[in-house]
C-alpha positions in Angstrom: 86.4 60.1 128.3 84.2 59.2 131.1 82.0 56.8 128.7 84.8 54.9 127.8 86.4 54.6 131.5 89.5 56.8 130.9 90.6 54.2 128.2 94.1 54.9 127.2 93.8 53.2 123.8 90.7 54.7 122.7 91.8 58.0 123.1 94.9 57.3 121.3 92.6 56.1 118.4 90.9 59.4 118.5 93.6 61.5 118.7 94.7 59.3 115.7 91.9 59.9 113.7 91.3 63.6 114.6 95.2 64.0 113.5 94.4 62.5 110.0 91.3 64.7 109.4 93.4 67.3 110.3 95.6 66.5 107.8 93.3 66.1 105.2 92.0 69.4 105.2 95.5 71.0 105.1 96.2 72.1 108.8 99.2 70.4 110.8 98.4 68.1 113.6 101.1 69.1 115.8 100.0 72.8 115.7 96.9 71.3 117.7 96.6 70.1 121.5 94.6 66.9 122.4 93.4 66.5 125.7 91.2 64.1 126.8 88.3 65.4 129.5 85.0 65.3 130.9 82.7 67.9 130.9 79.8 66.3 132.6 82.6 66.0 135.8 84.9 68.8 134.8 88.4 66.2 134.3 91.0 68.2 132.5 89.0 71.5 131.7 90.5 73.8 134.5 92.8 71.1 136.5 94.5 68.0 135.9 92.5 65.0 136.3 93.6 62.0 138.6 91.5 59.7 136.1 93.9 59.7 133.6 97.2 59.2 135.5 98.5 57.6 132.0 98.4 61.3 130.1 101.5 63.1 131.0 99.9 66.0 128.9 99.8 68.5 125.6 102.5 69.8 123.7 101.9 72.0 120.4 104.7 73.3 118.1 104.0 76.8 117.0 106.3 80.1 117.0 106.9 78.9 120.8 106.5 75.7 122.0 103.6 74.9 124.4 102.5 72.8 126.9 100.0 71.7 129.1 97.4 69.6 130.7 94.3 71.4 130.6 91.7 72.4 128.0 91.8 76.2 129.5 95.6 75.7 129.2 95.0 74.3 125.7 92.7 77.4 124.8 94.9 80.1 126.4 97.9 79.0 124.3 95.9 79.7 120.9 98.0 82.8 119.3 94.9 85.4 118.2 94.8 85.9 114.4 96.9 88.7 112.9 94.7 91.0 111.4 95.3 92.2 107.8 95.5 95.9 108.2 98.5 96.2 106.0 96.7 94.8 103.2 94.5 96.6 100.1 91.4 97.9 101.9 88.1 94.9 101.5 85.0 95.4 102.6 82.2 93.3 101.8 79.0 94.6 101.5 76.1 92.9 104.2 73.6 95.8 103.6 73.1 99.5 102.1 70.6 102.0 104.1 69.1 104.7 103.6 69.1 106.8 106.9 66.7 110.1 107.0 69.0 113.3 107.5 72.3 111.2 106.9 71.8 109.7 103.5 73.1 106.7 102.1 75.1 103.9 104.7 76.9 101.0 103.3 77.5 98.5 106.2 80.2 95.4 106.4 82.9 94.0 107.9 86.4 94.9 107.2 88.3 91.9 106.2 91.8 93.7 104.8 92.7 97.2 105.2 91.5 100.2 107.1 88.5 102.5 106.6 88.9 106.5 107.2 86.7 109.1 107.0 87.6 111.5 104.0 89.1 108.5 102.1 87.7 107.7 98.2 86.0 104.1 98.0 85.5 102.5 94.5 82.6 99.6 95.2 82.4 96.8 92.6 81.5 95.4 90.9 78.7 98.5 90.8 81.9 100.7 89.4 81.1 103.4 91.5 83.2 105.6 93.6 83.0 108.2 96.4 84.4 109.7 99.5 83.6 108.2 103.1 82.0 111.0 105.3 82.1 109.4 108.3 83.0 105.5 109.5 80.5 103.9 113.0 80.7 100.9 114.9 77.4 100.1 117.2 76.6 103.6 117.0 79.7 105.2 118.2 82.0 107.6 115.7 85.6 105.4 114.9 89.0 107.4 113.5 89.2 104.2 111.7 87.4 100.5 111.0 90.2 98.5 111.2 89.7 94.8 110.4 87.3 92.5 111.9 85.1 95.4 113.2 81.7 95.8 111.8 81.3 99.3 110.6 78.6 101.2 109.1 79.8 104.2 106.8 78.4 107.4 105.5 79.1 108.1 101.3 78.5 111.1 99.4 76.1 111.3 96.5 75.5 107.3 96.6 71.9 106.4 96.1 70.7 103.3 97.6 69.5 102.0 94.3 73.4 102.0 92.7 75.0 99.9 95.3 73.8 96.5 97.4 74.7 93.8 99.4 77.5 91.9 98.0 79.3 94.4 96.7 83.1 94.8 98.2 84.5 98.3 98.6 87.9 99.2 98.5 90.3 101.9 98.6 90.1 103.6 95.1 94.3 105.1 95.3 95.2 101.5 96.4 94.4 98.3 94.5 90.7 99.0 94.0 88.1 95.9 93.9 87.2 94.9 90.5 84.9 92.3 88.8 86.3 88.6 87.4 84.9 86.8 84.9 86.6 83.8 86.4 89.0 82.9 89.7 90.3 79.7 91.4 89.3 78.5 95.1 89.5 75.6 96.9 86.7 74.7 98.8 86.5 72.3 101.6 83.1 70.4 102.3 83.1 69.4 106.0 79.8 68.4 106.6 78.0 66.5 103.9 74.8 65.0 103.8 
């Protein structure tokens, strides 16, 4: 805001065609602060600024109502991401290893569901299923990977040969993964040549 000398009508125009953008790629403007700052001088990113004496501030409708004047006080308000661990157990494969003395370890990151030692994973679209011996995050033993957390897990009787990156595992006594010929997604380009 600094470039354009606190100007009161251009950031209305940018908050006007941010808000339309916004729009466009299916999110609602009003669920989103705007707050004009200046990181070179640090206006508006911890305390108000006196630059701006014309911006009375951000309001953002979501469960609760929120207000404020301040980027931190724009980032604080963001409500964290519920994470799916109700859901069908997903687990995307990013790399199989094989580990000397351990055997075969499939590692991913959870995206639904829960992983558990002594539960039986079906991974497809290889077809195959087996039981977990033992679930790892950065080395450490977990009860459970729960998602979001990037988890390494030991499987019985799995070479590395019959499953790969790519591959999801899920739980096989709950809505196992299975191969499509076909399925619908909407895709949304944001940066195009």
């Amino acid at each position: 805001m600094d470039t354009t000398k606190w100007s009161e009508e251009r950031y209305h125009e940018i908050v006007k065609e941010t808000s339309n953008f916004i729009k466009k790629v299916g999110y609602n403007p009003k669920t989103v602060p705007f707050v004009p700052i200046s990181g070179f001088n640090g206006d508006n990113m911890i305390e108000p600024s006196s630059n701006c004496p014309w911006y009375k501030g951000w309001e953002k409708e979501t469960k609760t109502k929120s207000t404020g004047k301040t980027l931190l006080e724009a980032i604080d308000s963001i409500d964290p991401p519920a994470r799916p661990s109700d859901k069908p157990l997903r687990l995307p494969l990013q790399d199989v290893y094989k580990i000397g003395g351990i055997g075969t370890v499939p590692v991913g990151r959870v995206e639904t569901g829960v992983i558990k030692a002594g539960m039986v994973v079906t991974f497809a679209p290889a077809g195959v299923t087996t039981e977990v011996k033992s679930v790892e995050m950065h080395h450490e033993q977990l009860v459970e990977g729960l998602p979001g957390d990037n988890v390494g897990f030991n499987v019985k009787n799995v070479s590395v040969k019959e499953i790969r990156r790519g591959n999801v595992a899920g739980d096989s006594k709950n809505d196992p993964p299975k191969g499509a010929d076909s399925f619908n997604a909407q895709v949304i380009v944001l940066n195009h040549p």
